[in-house]
C-alpha positions in Angstrom: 2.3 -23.2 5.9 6.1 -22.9 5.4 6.8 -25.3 7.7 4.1 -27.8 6.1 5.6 -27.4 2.8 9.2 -28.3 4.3 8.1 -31.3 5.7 6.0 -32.6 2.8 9.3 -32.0 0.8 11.2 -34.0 3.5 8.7 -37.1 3.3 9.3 -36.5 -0.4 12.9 -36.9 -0.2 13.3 -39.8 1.5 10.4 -41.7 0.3 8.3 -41.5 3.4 5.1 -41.2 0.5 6.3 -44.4 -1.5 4.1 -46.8 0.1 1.3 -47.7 3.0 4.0 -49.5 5.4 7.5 -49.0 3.4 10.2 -46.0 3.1 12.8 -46.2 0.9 15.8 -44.3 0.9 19.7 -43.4 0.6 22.0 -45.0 3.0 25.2 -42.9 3.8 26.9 -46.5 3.8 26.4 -46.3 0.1 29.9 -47.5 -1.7 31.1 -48.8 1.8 34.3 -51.0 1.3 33.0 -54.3 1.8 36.4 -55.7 0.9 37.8 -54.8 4.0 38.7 -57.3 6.8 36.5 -58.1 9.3 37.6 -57.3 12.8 36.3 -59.6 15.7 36.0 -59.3 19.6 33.9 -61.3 22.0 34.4 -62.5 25.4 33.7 -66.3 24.3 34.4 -67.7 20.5 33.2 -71.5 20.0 34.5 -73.2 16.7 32.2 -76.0 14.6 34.8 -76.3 11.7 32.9 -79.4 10.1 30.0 -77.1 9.9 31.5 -74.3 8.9 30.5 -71.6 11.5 32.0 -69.5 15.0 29.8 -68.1 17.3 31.2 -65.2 18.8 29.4 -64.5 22.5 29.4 -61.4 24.5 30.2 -58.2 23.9 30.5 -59.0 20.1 32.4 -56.0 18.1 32.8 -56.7 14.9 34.6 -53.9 12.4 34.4 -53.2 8.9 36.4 -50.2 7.7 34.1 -47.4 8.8 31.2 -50.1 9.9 31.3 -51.2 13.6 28.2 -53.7 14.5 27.5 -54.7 18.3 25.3 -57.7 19.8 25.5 -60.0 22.1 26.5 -62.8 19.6 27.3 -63.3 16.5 27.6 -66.4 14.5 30.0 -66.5 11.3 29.4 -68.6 8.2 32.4 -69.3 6.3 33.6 -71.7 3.5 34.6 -74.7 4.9 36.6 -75.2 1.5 39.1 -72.1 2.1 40.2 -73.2 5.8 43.2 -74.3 4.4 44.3 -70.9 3.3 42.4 -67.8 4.8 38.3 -68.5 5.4 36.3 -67.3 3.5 33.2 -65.8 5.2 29.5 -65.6 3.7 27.3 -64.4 6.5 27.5 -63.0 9.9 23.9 -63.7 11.6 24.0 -61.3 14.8 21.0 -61.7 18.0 20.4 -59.7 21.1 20.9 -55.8 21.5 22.3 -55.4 17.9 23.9 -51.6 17.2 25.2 -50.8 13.7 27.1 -47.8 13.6 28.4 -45.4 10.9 30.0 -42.2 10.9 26.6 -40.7 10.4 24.0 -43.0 11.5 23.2 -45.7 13.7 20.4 -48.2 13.5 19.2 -50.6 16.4 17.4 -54.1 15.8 16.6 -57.0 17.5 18.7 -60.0 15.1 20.6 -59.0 11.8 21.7 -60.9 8.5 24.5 -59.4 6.8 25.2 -61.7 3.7 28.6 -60.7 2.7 27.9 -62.1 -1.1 25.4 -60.2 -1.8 26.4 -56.8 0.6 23.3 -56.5 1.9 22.5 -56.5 5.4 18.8 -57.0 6.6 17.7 -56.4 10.3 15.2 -57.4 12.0 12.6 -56.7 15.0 12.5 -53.4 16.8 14.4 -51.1 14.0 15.3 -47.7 15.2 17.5 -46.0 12.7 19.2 -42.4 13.9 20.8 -39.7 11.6 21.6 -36.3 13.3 18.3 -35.7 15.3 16.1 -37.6 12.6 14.5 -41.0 13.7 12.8 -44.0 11.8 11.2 -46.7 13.3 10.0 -50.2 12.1 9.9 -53.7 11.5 12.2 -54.5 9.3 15.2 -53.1 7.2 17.3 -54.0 4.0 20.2 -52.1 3.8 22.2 -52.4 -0.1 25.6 -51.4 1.2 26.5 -51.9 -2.7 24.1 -49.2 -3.7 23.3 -47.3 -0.8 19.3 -48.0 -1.1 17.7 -48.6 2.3 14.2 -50.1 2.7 12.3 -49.5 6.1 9.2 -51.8 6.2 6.4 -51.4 9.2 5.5 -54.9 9.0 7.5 -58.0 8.9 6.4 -61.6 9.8 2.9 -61.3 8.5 2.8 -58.7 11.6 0.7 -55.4 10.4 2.5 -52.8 11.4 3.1 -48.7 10.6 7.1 -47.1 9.7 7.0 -44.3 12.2 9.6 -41.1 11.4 10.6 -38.2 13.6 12.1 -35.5 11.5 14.0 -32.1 12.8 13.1 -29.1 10.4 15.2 -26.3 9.7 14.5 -23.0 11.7 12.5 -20.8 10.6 14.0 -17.3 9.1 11.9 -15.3 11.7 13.6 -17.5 14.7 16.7 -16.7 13.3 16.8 -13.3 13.7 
């Protein structure tokens, strides 16, 4: 019964009850310095300055502050208005084995959107999001790194689909001893 009520409470907490195919909850990214540069590697970069995007291929690492995001490519939208001084950039769209790493969690997907306006990064296809020995899976992810406020949905697409969670519970007092 004890360790019933512990997970209920854990559901609880991070919204696991908040909806039929949805979880919302807190992201540890929450007040993550989106001012800071970005930081770029790639084996290849490719320029279209009359469009106003770089695609960055293999190996992509791009940094931000304590943010590090990994795929096989990466495409950055800037303002073509600010070449002239330092670009501007609005979006990074990111495809193929995408890892997005914090000091306390990592989350896998299949593409990602992070529009730099706005802060919020949505990810696509596949999501497995770690913390610690905790796991979420689903479909789809919006991630407010203004706020902190993560949403995990099972279905995306018009595809039905379930948000799946693996939780480690504290041990027992009776283990303990």
């Amino acid at each position: 019964m004890k360790y019933i009520t512990a997970a209920i409470a854990l559901l609880l907490s991070i919204g696991l009850m908040s909806g039929p195919s949805s979880v919302t909850a807190q992201s540890s990214l929450k007040g993550h310095d989106t001012e800071q540069p970005f930081d770029v590697t790639a084996d290849t970069l490719e320029v279209r300055q009359k469009e106003g995007w770089a695609l960055f291929k293999g190996l992509v690492q791009v940094t931000q502050g304590g943010l590090l995001m990994k795929a096989d490519e990466i495409r950055v939208f800037y303002d073509k208005e600010s070449l002239e001084d330092n670009p501007e950039i609005n979006r990074l769209d990111a495809k193929g084995r995408i890892q997005f790493t914090s000091a306390s969690e990592s989350i896998a997907a299949e593409r990602a959107i992070y529009d730099v306006e706005k802060r919020l990064v949505t990810m696509l296809g596949n999501i497995v999001i770690k913390r610690g020995e905790s796991v979420l899976q689903g479909s789809r992810l919006e991630l407010d790194l203004v706020s902190g406020l993560t949403k995990l949905d099972g279905q995306a697409n018009d595809q039905k689909g379930r948000v799946k969670g693996t939780f480690k519970l504290p041990e027992s007092d009776q283990k303990q001893k």
